[in-house]
N, C-alpha and C positions, 0 to 999 in steps of 0.2 A: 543502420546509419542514423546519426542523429539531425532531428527535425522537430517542427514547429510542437511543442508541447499542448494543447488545445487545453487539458487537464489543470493545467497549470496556471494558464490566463485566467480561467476560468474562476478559481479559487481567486485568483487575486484580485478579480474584479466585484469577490462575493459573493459568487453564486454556487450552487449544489452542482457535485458532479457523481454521476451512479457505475458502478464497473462491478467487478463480481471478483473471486478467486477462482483460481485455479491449478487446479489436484491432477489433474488426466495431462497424457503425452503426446496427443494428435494435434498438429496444427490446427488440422480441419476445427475444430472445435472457437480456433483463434478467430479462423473468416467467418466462423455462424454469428458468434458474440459480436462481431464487428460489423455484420451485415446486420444485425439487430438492432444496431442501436445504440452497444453500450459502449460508455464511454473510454473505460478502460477496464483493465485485467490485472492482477495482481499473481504471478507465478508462484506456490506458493513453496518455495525449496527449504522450508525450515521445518514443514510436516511432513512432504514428502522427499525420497531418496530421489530428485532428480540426478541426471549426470550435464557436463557443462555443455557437451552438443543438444541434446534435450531443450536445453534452456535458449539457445539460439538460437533454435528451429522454432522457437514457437512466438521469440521477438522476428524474428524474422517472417512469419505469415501476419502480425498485426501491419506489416507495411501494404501489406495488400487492399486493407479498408480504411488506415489509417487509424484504427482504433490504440490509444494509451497504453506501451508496456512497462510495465510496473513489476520490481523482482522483490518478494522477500528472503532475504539473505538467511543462510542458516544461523550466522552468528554478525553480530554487529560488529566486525573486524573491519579493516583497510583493506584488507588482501580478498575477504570477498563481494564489498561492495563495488570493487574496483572490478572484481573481474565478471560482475552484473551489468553493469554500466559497460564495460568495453563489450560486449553482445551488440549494443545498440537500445538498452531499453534508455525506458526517458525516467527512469526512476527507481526508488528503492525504499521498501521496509526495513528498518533495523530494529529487530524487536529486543527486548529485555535488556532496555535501557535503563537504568537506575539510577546513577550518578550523573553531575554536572561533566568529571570525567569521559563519562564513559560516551554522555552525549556530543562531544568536544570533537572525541575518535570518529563516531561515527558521520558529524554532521563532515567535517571537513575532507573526511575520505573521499564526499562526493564532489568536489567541486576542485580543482586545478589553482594556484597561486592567480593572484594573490588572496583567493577568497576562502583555498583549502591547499590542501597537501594530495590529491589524489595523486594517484604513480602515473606517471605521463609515458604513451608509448602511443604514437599516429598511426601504427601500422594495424591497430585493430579494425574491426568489422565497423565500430562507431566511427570511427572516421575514415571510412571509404577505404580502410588498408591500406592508405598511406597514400590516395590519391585526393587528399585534400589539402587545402591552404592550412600551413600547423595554426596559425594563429587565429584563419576562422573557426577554425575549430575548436579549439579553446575558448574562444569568447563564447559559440554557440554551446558549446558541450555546460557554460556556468551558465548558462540565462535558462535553457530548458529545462536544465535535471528537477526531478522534484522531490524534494530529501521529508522524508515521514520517519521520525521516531515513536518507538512503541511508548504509553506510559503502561503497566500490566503490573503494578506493584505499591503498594503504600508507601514504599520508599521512593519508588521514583514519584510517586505525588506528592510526598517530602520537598521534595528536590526540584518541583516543578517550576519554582518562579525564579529557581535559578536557571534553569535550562534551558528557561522558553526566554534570554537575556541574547540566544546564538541567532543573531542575524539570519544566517544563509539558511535555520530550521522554516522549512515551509507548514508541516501537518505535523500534530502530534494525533498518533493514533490509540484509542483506549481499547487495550485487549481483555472486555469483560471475564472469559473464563478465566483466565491467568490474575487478574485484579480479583476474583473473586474466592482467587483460592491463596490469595494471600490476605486475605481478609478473614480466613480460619474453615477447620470442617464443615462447622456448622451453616456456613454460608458457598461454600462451593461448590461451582455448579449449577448455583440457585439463581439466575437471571434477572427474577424482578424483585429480588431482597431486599430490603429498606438501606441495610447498609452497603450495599453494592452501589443502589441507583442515589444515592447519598456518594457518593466517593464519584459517580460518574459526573453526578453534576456539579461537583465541585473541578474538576480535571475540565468541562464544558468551558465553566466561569471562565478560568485562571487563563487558557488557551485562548478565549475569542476577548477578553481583555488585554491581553499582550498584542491583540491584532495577528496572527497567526490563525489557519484554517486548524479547526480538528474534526479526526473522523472516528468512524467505528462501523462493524460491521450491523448491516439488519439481515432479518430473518424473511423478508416480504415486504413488498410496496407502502403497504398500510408500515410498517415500522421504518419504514426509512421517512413516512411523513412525519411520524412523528418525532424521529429525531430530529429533523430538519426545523420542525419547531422549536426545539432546544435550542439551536444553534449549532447544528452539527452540518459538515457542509461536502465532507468525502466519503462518502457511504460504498461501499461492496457489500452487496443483496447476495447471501449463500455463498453458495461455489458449485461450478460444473457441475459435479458429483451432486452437492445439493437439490441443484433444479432438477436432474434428471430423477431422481430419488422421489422426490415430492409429486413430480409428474407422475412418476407410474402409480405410487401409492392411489393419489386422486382418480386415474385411469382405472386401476383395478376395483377399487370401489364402487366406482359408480358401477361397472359392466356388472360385478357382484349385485348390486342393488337390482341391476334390468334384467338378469337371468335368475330370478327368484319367480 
């Protein structure tokens, strides 16, 4: 069902907001993160083969703590950011956006006339199955959604001070590995490459001068500070799989170090 976006005032008041991705199928997973703390979650259906129950099962347990669901779509079409949003999430990744085009398709996909062209049908999950007011719903379903385009390419940071001209674009998100393998062999891959963090900080500039939030993923607390120094302000720290991964490593280590 759709409801009060927290993630989304937040950014627009200027402030930092922290969420994670997420790769694994268990709800359960939705109420730890949300009983944690964080503030939203990003589903991530473009890496993984989710299925469409999959994906509403797991906006549907963030209602439980109230934490942020946030879907990335497998491709920046109408037809699946449309049918992300009708789950009940309060938002959407569209990644490998490139063109002024191709950001046009995606931004308006999320937002209902007169602000977009989303496909309108009340009887989904986001609006109570059809037990809602159509028109509250409408006005709520355009003021919460929080539309994040990917920039992950030289040409879409070509393209970026035409893109970021779309009103209803809330975040523009920089997909370092993807930016950095389009910026040739020799540099993909490569995280802290002169010419990668040269291209991120230019994609920072361009974005928080249009007045627009931008974000990117970090690796750890300490790197989401320092983006935030930059001026990055929607950060997802790993992913499920990530933390769990990082944990054990750290776990197993030390127990190594104390049984020697």
């Amino acid at each position: 069902m759709v409801r009060e976006n927290k993630v989304k005032q937040k950014l627009k008041n200027g402030e930092a907001v922290i969420g994670t991705f997420v790769k694994t199928v268990d709800p359960s997973v939705i109420e730890i993160l949300g009983c944690s703390g964080m503030e939203f979650f990003v589903i991530d259906s473009e890496h993984v083969s989710y299925n469409p129950e999959t994906i509403t099962d797991l906006v549907r347990a963030s209602d439980l703590t109230g934490i942020v669901p946030i879907v990335r779509v497998r491709e920046a079409t109408a037809v699946n950011i449309m049918q992300a949003l009708d789950t009940g999430a309060l938002g959407y990744h569209a990644p490998n956006v490139d063109t002024p085009e191709q950001a046009r398709i995606a931004v308006d996909a999320g937002r209902y006339t007169p602000l977009g062209n989303r496909g309108f049908a009340p009887t989904h999950r986001a609006a109570n199955y059809g037990m809602m007011d159509k028109q509250e719903y409408i006005d709520k379903a355009n003021k919460e959604i929080l539309t994040i385009i990917h920039c992950e390419t030289m040409e879409s940071l070509g393209n970026l001070d035409e893109i970021l001209k779309l009103e209803e674009l809330d975040v523009v998100f920089i997909g370092p590995m993807d930016l950095s393998q389009s910026l040739g062999r020799d540099v993909m891959g490569q995280r802290n490459h002169p010419r990668l963090l040269e291209a991120i900080d230019q994609i920072i500039e361009k974005v928080n001068k249009a007045g627009k939030a931008v974000g990117t993923v970090a690796d750890n607390a300490q790197m989401a500070k320092e983006l935030m120094e930059k001026g990055v302000r929607y950060i997802p720290i790993s992913s499920d799989q990530g933390m769990i991964g990082n944990m054990a490593k750290n776990i197993v280590k030390e127990f190594n170090q104390y049984s020697k």
